[in-house]
N, C-alpha and C positions, 0 to 999 in steps of 0.2 A: 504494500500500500504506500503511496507517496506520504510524507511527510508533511503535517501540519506545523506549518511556517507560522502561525497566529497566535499562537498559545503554547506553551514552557509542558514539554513534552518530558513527563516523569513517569516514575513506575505507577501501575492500579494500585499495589498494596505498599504502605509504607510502616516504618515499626518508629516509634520515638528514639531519641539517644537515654532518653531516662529510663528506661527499663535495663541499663547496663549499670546503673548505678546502684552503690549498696543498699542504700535507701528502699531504693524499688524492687530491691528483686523477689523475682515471687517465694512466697512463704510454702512451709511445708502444706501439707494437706491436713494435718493433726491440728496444727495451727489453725487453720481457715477452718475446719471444724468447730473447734473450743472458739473462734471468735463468733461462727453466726449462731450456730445454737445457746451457747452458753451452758452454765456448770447446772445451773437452779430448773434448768429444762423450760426458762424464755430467751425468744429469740430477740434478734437487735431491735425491734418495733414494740416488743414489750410482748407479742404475742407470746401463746402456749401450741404444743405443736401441734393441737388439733385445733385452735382459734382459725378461722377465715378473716380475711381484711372484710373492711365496708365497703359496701354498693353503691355506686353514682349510676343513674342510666336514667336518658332522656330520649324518647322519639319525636319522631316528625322534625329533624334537624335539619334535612337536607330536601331543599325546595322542587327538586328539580327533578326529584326520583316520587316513585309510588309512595314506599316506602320508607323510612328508617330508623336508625336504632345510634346513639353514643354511648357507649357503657365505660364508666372509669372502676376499677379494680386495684385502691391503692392508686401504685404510678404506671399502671397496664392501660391504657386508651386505644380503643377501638373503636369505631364506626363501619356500618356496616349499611348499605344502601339496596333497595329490591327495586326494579324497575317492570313494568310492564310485561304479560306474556308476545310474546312474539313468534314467528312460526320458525321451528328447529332449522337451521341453514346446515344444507348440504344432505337434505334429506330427502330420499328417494320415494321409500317406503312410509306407508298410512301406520303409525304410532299412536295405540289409543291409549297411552296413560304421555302426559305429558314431563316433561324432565325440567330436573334445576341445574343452569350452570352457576356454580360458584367458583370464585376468583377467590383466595385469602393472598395477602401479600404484605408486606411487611416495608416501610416506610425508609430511607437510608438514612434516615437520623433515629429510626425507633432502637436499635440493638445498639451495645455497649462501642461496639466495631463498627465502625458503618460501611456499608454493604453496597455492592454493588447492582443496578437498575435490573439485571440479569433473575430470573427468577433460581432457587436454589431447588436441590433434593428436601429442604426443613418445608419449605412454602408447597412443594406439591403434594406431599406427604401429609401436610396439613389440610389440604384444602381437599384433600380426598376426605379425609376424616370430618372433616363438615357436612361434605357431599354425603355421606353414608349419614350422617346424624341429623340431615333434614328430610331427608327421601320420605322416610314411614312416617311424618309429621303432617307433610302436604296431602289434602285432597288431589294427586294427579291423575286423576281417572276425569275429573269437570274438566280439564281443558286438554282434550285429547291433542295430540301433533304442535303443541305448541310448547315453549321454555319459556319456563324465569329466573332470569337474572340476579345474581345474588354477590354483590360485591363485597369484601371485606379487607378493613384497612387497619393495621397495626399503628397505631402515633405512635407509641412508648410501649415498649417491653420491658417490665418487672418482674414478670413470671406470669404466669398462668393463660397466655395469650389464646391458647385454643379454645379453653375453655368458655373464654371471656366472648371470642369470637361468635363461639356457637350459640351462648345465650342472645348475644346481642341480634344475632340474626332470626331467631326464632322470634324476637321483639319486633325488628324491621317486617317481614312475613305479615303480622298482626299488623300491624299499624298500615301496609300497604294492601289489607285487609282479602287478605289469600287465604282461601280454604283452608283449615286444619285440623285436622284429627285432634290436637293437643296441643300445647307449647312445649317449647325445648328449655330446658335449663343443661346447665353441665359445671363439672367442676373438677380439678387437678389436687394430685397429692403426689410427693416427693418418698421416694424408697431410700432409707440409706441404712443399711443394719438392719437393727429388728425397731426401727424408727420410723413408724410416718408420719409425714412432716407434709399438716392438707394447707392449701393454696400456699406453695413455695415463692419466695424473689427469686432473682433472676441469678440472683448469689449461692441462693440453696439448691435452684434445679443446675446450677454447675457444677456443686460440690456431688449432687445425686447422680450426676448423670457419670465423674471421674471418681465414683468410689470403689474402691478397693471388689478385684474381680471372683476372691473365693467369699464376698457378702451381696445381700443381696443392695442393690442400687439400680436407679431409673427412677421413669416417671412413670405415673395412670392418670387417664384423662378420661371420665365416665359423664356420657350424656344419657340424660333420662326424658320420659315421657312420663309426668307427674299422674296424671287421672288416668292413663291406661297400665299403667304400673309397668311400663314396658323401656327395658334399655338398646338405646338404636345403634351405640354405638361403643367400644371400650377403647383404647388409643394405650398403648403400653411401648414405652423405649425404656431397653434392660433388662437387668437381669431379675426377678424376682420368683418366687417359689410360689408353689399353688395354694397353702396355707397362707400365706401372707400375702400374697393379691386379690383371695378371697376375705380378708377382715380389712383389708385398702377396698376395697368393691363396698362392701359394707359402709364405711366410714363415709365414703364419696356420696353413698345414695341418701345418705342422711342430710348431709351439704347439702344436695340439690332440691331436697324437700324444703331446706330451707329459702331455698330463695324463689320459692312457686307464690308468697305473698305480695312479694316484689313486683313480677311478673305480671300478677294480675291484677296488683292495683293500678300498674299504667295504664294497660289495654283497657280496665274499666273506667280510668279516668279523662283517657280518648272520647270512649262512647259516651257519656257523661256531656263532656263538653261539647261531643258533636252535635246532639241532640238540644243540649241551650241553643247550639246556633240555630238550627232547623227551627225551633221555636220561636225565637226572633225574628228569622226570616218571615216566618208565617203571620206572627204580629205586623209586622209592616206591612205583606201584602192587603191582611185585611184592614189594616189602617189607610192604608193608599186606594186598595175598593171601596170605603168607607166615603174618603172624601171627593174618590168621581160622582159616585152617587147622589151626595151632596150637591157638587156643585152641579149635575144634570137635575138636578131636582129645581136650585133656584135656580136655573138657568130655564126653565119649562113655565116656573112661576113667571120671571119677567116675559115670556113670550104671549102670556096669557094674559100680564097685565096690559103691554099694549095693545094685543089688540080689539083689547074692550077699548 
């Protein structure tokens, strides 16, 4: 390829000089253990290792889609946009259940490193595990031969980014008011030993994910269907044993029970409001028939007075 003469032509990846320095150099692993856990069994945020962070999530944020969803997790920011069904491109064949394309992608200022515009193996891996965790949610049998659109966008990465993703889209969905069997919630827990450690930072799912290889370590990532009691999807990186990803299964489904009051008080705070508005509208209509009425009325009187 020719050279680009306009612009100070450097490497893609670059590493600081301060990482050679003593100061900086990385610490053991026992180390960076003992500092995010701690001794008393709280972590740096003061949580306990089955505490979750707090919930932020607001819809109807982005004007210009059907739908959508901003969900804050901590410092985990994602947004997530549904547009319109539209007919499958490049399809041949009559498909009577209709499909979701989802997009997850991740921001190049969201991760610690910043990344390049290229999508990775972390984002398609992800965005499968979405795809699987919204499918059995949608009515897609009402809109045969056609897709929707499901975008999802990482701002900031603290950890628990899929999980954050997947609720927020089941939010989006609802609010661009798509058929559904249920809403989606989901939630992440950290494996390291006989520890788990539910909604990890981005410091703990590193430590989970480079823990020592004869214990168990990784992550679980469990989305639920609250009122069919049903799980769409499980997302597991690592190693972990069948006794102890079944009491992590447990743990996660309980998490996700909890945030179904969440969930639903938005989606009913939508209908709520939408319906004041319908109702205002309808006031002014009949206030606006009211006053043609009127004025046809005296407008009939004076016609009457003249021409007596």
């Amino acid at each position: 390829m020719p050279q680009d003469t306009k612009r100070i032509n450097g490497p893609e990846f670059t590493r600081s000089y301060r990482i050679h320095c003593k100061a900086n150099a990385p610490k053991p692993f026992d180390e960076r253990l003992q500092e995010a856990l701690g001794k008393d069994g709280k972590r740096k945020d003061g949580r306990r290792l089955q505490e979750s962070r707090k919930y932020y999530a607001k819809i109807g944020v982005v004007s210009t889609a059907k739908g959508s969803a901003y969900v804050e997790l901590g410092n985990t920011k994602v947004i997530v946009s549904v547009f319109d069904p539209r007919e499958i491109p490049k399809q041949n064949k009559f498909c009577e259940l209709g499909e979701l394309f989802c997009d997850l992608k991740f921001s190049p200022f969201a991760p610690a490193v910043r990344k390049t515009h290229q999508t990775d193996a972390r984002e398609r891996s992800m965005t499968a595990a979405l795809t699987s965790a919204l499918n059995p949610s949608v009515c897609r049998h009402l809109f045969p031969n056609l897709q929707i659109d499901v975008f999802a966008n990482v701002l900031e990465d603290d950890g628990s980014a899929l999980a954050v993703a997947i609720t927020a889209a089941g939010l989006a969905l609802g609010d661009a008011c798509v058929p559904m069997f249920d809403i989606v919630t989901a939630a992440t827990a950290g494996v390291l030993g006989d520890r788990v450690v539910m909604d990890p930072t981005a410091e703990e799912e590193a430590l989970c994910l480079a823990g020592h290889t004869e214990e168990n370590h990784g992550l679980v990532m469990l989305a639920k269907l609250p009122t069919l009691d049903q799980v769409p999807e499980i997302w597991q990186y690592g190693f972990v044993d069948v006794e102890l990803l079944w009491d992590t299964c447990k743990q996660l489904n309980a998490a996700c029970g909890d945030l179904v009051p969440v969930v639903q008080h938005l989606l009913v705070s939508k209908v709520k409001t939408h319906l004041q508005e319908l109702e205002l509208e309808s006031d002014e209509e009949e206030e606006a028939e009211q006053d043609k009425e009127e004025g046809a009325a005296e407008a009939s009187t004076q016609g009457s007075g003249e021409d007596r």
